[in-house]
MISE-310714 format. One record per residue: y, x, z of N, C-alpha, C in turn; chain. Coordinates in steps of 0.1 Angstrom, whole numbers, plus 2048, in hexadecimal, padded with zeros to 3 digits. Example, Ala and Ser with C-alpha at 12.3 -4.5 7.8 and 13.67 -1.06 7.14 Angstrom:
BEGIN
7C7  884  84E  7D3  87B  84E  7DF  884  84E  A;
7EA  880  847  7F5  889  847  800  881  84F  A;
END
This chain:
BEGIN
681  7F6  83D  685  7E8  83E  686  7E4  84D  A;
67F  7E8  859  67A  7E8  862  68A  7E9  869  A;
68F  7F7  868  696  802  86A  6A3  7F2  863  A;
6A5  7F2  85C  6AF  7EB  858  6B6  7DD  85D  A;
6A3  7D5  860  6A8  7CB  86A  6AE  7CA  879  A;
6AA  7D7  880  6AF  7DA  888  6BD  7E1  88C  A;
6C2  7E5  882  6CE  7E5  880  6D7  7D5  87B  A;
6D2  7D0  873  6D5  7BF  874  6DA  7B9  87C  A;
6D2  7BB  88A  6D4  7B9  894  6DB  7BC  89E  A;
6DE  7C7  89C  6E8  7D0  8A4  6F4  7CA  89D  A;
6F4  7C9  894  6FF  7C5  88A  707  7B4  891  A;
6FA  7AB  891  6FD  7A3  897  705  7A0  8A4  A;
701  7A8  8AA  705  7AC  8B7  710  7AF  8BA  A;
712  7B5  8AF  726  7BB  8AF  72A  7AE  8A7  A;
727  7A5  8A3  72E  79C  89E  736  792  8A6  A;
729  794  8B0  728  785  8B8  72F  78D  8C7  A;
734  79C  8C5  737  7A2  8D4  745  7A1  8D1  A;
74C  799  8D9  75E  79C  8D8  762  7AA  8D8  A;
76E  7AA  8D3  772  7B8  8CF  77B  7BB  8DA  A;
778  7CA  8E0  786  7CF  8EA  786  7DF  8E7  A;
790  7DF  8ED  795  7EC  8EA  793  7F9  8F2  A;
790  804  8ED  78A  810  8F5  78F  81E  8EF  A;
79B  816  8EB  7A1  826  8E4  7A7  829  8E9  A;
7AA  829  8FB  7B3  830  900  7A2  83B  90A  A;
79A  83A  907  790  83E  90E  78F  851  905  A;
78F  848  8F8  789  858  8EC  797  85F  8EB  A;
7A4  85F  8EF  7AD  867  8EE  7AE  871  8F5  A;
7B2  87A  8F4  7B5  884  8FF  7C5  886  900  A;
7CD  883  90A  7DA  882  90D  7DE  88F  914  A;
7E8  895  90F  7F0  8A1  916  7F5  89D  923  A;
7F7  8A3  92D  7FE  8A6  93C  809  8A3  93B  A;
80E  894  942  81F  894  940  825  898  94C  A;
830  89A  94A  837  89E  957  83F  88E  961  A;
840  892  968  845  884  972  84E  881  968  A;
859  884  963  865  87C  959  860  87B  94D  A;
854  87C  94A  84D  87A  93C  843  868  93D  A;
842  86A  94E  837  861  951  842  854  951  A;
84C  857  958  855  84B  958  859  844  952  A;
85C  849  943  85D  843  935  854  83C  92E  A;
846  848  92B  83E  847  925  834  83C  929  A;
82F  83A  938  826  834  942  82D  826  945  A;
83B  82A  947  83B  820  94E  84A  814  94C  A;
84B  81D  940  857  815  936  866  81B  939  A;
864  824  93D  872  826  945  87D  82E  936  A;
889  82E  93A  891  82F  933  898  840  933  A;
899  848  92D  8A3  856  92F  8AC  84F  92C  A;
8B9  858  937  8C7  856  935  8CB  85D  925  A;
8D4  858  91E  8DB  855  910  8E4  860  90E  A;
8E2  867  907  8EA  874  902  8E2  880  90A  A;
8D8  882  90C  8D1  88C  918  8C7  893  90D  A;
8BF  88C  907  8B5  896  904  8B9  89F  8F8  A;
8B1  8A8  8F7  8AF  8AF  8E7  8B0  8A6  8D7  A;
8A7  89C  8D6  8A4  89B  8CA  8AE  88D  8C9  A;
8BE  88B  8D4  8C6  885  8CB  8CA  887  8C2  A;
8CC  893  8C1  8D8  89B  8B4  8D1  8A1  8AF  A;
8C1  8A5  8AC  8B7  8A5  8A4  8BA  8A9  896  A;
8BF  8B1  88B  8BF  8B1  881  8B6  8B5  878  A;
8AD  8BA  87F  8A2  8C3  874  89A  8BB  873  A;
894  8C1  867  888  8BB  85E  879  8B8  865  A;
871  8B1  866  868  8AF  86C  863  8A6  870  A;
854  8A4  877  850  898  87D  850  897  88A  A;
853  88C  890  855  887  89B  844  887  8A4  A;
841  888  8AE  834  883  8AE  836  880  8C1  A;
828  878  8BE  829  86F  8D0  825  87B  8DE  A;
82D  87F  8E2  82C  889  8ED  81D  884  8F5  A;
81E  877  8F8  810  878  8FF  7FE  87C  8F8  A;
801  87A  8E8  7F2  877  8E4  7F5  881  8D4  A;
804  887  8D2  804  88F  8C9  800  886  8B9  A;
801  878  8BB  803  873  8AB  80D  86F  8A9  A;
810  875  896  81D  878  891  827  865  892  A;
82C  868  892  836  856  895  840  859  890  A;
849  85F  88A  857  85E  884  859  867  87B  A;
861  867  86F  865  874  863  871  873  864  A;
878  880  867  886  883  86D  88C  87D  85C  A;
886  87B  853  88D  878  845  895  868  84B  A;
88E  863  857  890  856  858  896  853  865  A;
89D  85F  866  8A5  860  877  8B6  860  872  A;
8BF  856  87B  8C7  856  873  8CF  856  885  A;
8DF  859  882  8EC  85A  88E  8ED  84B  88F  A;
8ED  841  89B  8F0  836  89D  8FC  837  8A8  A;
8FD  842  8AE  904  845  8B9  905  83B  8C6  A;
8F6  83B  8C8  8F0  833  8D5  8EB  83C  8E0  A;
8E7  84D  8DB  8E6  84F  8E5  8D8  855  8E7  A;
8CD  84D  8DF  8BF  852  8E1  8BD  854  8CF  A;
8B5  85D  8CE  8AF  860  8BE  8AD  84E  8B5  A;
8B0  84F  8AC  8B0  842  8A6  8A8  843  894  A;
8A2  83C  895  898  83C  888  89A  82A  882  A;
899  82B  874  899  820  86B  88F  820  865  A;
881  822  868  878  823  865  869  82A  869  A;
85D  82A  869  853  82F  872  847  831  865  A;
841  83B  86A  837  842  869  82A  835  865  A;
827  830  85B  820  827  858  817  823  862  A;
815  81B  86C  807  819  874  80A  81E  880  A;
816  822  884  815  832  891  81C  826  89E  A;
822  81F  899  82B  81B  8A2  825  809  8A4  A;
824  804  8B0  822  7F8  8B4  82F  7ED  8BF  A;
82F  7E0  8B5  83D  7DB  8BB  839  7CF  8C4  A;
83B  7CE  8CE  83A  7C9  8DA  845  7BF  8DC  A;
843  7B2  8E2  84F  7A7  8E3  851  7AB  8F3  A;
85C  7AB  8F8  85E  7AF  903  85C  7A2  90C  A;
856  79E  917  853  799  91E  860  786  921  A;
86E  78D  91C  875  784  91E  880  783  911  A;
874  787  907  877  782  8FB  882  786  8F5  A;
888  78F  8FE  897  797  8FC  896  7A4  8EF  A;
88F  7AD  8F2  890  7BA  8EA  880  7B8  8E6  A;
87A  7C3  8DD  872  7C4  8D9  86C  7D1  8DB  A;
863  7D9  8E6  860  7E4  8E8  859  7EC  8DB  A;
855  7F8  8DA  84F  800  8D2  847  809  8D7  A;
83C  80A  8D9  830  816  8DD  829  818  8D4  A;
824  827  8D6  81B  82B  8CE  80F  825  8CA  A;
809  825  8BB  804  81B  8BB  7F4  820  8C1  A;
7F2  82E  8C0  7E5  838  8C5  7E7  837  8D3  A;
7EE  837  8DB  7EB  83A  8E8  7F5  833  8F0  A;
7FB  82A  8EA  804  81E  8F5  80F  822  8FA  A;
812  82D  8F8  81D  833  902  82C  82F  901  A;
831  829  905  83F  825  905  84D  82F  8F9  A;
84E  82A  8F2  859  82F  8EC  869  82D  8F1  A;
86A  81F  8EC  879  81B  8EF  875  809  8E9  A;
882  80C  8E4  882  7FB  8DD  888  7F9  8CE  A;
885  7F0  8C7  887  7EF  8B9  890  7E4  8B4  A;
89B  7E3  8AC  8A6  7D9  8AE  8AB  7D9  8A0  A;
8A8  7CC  89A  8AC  7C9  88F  8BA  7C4  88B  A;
8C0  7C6  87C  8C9  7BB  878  8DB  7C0  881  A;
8D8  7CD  883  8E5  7D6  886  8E6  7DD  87D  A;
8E9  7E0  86E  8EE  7E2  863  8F1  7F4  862  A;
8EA  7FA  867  8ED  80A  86B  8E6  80F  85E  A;
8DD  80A  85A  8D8  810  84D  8D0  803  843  A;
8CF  809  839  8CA  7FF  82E  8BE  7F5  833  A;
8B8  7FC  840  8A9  7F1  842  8AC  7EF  84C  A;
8B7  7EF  851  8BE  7E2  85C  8B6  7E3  86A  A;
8B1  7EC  86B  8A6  7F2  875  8A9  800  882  A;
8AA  801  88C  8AD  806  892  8A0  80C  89D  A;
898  813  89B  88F  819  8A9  897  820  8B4  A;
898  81C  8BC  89F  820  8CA  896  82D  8D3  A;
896  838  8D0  888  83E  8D4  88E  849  8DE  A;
887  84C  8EB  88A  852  8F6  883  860  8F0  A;
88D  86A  8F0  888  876  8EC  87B  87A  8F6  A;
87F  87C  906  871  87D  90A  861  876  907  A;
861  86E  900  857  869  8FE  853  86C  8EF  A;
858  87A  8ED  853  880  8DD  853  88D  8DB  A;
84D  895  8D5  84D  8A3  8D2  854  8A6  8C3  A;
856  8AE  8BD  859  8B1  8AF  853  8BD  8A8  A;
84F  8BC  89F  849  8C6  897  852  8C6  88A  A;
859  8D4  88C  85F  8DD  880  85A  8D8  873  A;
861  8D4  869  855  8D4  85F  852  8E1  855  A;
856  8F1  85C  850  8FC  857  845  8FE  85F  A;
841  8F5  86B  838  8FA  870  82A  8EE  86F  A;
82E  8E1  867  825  8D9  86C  81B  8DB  860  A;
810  8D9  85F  7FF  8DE  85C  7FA  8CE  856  A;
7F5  8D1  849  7ED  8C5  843  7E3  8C3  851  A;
7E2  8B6  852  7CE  8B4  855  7C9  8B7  850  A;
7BF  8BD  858  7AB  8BF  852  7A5  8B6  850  A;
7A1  8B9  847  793  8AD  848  784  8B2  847  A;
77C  8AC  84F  76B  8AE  850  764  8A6  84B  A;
75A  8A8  845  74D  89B  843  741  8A0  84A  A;
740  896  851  731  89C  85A  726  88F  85B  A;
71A  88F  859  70E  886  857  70A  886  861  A;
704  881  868  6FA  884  877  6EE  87B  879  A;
6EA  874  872  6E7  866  87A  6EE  857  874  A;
6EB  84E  87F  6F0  845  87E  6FF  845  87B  A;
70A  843  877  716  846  877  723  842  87F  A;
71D  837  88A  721  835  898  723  839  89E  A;
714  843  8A1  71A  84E  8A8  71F  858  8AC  A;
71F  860  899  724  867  899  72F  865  89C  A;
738  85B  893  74A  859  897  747  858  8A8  A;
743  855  8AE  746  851  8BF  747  85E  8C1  A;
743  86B  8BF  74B  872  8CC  755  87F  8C2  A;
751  878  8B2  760  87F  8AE  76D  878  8B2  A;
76C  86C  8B3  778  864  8BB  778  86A  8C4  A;
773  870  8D2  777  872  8D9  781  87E  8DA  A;
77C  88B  8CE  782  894  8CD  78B  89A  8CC  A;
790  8A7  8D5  79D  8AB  8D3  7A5  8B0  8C8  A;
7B0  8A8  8C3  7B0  8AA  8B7  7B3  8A6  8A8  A;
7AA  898  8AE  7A1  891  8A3  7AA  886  89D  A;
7B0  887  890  7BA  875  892  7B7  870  892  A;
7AC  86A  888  7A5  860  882  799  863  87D  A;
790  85A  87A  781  856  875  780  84D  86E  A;
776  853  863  771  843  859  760  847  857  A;
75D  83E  85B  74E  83D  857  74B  83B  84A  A;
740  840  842  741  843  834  734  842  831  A;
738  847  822  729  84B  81D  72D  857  811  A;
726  85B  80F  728  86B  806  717  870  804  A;
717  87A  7F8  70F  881  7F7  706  879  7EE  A;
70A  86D  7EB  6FC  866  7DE  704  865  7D1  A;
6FF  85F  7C9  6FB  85E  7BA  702  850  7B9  A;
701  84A  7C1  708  83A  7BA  71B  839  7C0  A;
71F  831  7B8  72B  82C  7BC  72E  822  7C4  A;
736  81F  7CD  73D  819  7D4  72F  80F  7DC  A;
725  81A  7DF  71A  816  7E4  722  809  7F2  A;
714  7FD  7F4  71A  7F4  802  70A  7F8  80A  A;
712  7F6  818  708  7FC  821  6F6  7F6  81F  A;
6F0  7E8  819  6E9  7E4  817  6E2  7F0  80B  A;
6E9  7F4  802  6E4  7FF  7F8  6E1  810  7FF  A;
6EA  80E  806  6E9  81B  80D  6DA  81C  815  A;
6D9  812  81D  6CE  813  826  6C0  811  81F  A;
6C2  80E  815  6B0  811  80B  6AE  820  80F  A;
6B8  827  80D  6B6  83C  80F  6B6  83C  800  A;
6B9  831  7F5  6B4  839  7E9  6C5  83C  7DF  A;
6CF  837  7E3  6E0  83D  7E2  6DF  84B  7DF  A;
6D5  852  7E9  6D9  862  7EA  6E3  861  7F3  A;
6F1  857  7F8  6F5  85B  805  6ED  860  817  A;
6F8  861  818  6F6  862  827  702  85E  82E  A;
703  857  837  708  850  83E  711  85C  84D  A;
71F  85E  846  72B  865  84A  736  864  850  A;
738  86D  855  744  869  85C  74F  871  857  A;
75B  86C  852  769  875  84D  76F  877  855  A;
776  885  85F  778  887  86A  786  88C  864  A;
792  886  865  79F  88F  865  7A6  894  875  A;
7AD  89F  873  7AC  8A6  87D  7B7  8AE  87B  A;
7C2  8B3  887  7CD  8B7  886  7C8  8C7  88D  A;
7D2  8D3  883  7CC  8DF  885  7D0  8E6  88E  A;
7DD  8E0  896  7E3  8E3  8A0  7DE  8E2  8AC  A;
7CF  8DC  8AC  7CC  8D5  8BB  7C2  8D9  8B8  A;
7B6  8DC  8B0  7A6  8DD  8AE  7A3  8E2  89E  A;
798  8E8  89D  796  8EC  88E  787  8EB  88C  A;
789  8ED  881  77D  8E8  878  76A  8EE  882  A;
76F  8FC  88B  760  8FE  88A  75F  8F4  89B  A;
76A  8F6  8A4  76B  8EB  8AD  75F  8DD  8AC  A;
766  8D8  8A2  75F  8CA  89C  750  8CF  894  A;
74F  8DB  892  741  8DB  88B  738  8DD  894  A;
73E  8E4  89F  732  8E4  8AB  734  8DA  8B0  A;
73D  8D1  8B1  734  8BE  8B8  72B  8BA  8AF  A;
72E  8C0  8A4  726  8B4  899  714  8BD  8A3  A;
713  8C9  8A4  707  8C9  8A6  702  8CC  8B0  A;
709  8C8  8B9  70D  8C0  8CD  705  8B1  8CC  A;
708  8AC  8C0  70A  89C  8C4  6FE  898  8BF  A;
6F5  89E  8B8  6EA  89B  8B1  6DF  8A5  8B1  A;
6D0  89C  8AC  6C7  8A7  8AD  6C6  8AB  89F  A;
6CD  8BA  89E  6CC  8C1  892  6C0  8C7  88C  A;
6B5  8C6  896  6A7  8C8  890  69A  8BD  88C  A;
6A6  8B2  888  69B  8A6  884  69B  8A7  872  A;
695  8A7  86E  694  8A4  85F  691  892  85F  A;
696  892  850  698  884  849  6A0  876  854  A;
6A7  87D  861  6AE  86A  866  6AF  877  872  A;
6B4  86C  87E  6B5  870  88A  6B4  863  892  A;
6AC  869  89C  6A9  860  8A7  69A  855  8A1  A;
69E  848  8A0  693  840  89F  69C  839  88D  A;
6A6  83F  88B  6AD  83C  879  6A5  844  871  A;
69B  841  86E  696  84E  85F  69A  846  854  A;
69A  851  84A  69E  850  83D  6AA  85A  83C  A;
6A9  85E  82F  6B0  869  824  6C0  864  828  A;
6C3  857  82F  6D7  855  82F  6D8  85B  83E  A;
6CB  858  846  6CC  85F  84F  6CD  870  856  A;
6CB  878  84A  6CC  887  84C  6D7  88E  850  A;
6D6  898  858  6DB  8A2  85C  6E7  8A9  850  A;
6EF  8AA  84F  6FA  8AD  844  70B  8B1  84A  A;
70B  8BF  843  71E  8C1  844  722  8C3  836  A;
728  8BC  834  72F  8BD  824  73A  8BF  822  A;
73A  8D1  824  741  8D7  823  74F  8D5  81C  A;
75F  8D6  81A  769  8D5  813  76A  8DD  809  A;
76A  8E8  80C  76E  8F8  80A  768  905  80F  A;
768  90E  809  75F  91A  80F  760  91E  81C  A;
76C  919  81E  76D  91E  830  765  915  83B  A;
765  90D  838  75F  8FF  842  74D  905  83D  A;
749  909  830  73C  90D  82C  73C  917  833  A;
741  926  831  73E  92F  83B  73C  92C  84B  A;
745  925  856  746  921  861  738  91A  862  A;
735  90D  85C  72B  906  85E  71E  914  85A  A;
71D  91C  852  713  926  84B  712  932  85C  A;
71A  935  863  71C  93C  874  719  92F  87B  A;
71E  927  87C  712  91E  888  706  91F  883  A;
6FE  919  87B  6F2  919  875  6EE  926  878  A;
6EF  92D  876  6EB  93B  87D  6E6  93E  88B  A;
6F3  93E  890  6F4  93B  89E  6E8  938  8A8  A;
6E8  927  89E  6DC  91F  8A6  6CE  922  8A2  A;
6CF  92B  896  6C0  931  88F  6BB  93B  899  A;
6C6  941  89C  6C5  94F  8A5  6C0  94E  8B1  A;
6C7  93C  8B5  6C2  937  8C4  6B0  935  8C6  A;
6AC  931  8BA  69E  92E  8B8  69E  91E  8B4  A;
6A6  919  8B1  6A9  90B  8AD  6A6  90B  89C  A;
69B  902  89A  699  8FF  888  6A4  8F6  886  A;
6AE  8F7  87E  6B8  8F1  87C  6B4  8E7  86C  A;
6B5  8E0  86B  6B0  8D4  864  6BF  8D0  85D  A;
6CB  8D4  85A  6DA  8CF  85C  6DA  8D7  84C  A;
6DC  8D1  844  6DC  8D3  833  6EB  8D5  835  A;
6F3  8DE  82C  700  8E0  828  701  8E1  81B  A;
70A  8D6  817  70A  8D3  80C  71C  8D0  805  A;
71D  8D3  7F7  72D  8CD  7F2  733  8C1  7F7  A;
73E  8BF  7FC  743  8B1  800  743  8A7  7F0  A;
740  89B  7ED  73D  894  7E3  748  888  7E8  A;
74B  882  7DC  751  872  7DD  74D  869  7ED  A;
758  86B  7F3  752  865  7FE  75A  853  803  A;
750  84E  803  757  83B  804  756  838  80F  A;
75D  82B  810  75D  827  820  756  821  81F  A;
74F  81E  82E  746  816  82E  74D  807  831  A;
748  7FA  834  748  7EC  838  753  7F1  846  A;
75C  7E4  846  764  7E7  852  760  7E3  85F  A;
758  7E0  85F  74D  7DC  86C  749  7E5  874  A;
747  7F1  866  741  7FB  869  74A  806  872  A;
754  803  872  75D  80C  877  75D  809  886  A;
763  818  887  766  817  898  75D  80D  8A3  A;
750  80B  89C  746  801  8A1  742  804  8B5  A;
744  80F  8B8  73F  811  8C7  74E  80F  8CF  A;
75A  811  8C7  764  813  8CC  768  7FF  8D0  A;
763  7FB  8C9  764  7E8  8C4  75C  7E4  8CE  A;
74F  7E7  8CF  747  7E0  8D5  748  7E6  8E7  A;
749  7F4  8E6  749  7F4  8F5  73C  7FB  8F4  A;
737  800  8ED  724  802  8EE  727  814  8EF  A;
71D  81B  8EE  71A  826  8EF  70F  828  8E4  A;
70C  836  8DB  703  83A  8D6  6F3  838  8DA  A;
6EB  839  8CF  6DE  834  8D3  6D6  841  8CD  A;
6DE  84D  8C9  6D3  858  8C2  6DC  861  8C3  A;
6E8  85E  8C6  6F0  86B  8C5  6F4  86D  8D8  A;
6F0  87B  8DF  6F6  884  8E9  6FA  88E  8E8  A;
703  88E  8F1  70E  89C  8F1  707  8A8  8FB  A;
704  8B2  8F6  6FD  8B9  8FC  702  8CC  8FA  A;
701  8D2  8FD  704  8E3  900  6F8  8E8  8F7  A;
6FD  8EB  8EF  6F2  8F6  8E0  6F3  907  8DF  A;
706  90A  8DF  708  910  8DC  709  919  8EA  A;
END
């Protein structure tokens, strides 16, 4: 109970802390080249009929050259004969629209990492949704679609679940995070039920993750970088059973991988305390709860990144 009000508190704290933004901090951005920066950085324009992916026909996803998230489905790339690749539509959530300063055009950047696209122009009749994306091939990469790869996904417990998401956000790789809960007995548990310890959850993080950039055992050794894997029942000053040490596994391969680290660290002389267990029904947690260090600007209070392996 003790343990609960003090998280109350904390709770309060983010209520009452204005919200800003720190997601250009947890990205990791590829190396542009001086004509990539021009565009991309600093809004600049490629000359019109120049690049590659005007005349673009193949199948595939579009994605943001600087930060590698997907933004466009060639199903949705159509000939406007302007000159730059042209799209009637976007990648649900990928793309952010900007009023241009003098109210004239309406810019477009990515919506993960800001980076300048082009501009977006309604109500010219080129296709059924009256919609035109104006997009500077330099400021995109393309993936084949014989070559492009489902995301992974991980479930990893650590602790508090703050902090665990804080430095898988930072990770190479990593698209997205949802703080959770998994591994108990009740349904559509709310975090007030969780924190008795008597759910059978534990308090998770859903880690999806693109396989082109990082894999599964990558992210299994942060999970046991980021925490102390030799605490039984909580970590840090959080005890209780939602608190535990936990990888819940997808599939046999992510079990074997996680089953050679655990070894690993046995071998080092480390009691490993880190249960591996089936991945179970996993819910989201409260939206509060989300991206909570990334909102607040705060840093972890039980979780450090540390050299194990």
């Amino acid at each position: 109970m003790k343990l609960l009000k003090i998280k109350s508190v904390i709770l309060l704290i983010f209520v009452m802390t204005s919200y800003h933004s720190n997601s250009q901090d947890k990205m990791k951005f590829k190396e542009l080249t001086p004509a990539e920066e021009s565009v991309i950085l600093h809004k600049g324009t490629e000359r019109p009929y120049t690049r590659k992916y005007y005349e673009n026909k193949e199948k595939g996803t579009y994605t943001c050259k600087q930060c590698g998230s997907a933004l466009y489905q060639s199903s949705d790339k159509f000939d406007s004969g302007c000159g730059w690749p042209s799209f009637d539509d976007e990648i649900d959530g990928a793309v952010k629209h900007i009023p241009d300063a003098d109210g004239m055009r309406t810019e477009i950047v990515c919506t993960n990492c800001g980076g300048h696209l082009g501009h977006v122009f309604l109500g010219e009749g080129f296709t059924p949704k009256n919609t035109r994306h104006c997009v500077n091939s330099i400021s995109m990469d393309f993936i084949p679609a014989a070559q492009e790869q489902k995301p992974g996904r991980a479930l990893f417990a650590s602790g508090c679940f703050w902090g665990t998401e804080y430095y898988f956000n930072k990770a190479k790789g990593v698209l997205s995070t949802t703080v959770g809960y998994t591994g108990g007995q009740v349904k559509n548990p709310t975090y007030e039920q969780v924190c008795t310890g008597k759910t059978g959850h534990a308090e998770t993080v859903e880690v999806i993750f693109d396989p082109q950039q990082t894999d599964y055992e990558t992210l299994a050794r942060l999970f046991f970088e980021t925490h102390d894997f030799t605490q039984v029942g909580g970590q840090g000053p959080d005890i209780g059973n939602q608190y535990r040490s936990v990888i819940f596994y997808t599939d046999d391969q992510q079990k074997e991988i996680a089953e050679k680290l655990v070894k690993i660290l046995e071998d080092k002389g480390y009691k490993v305390a880190t249960k591996l267990e089936k991945d179970s029904e996993f819910y989201n947690a409260e939206k509060y709860h989300q991206d909570y260090y990334q909102k607040t600007g705060g840093t972890p209070y039980c979780h450090i990144k540390r050299d194990v392996f």
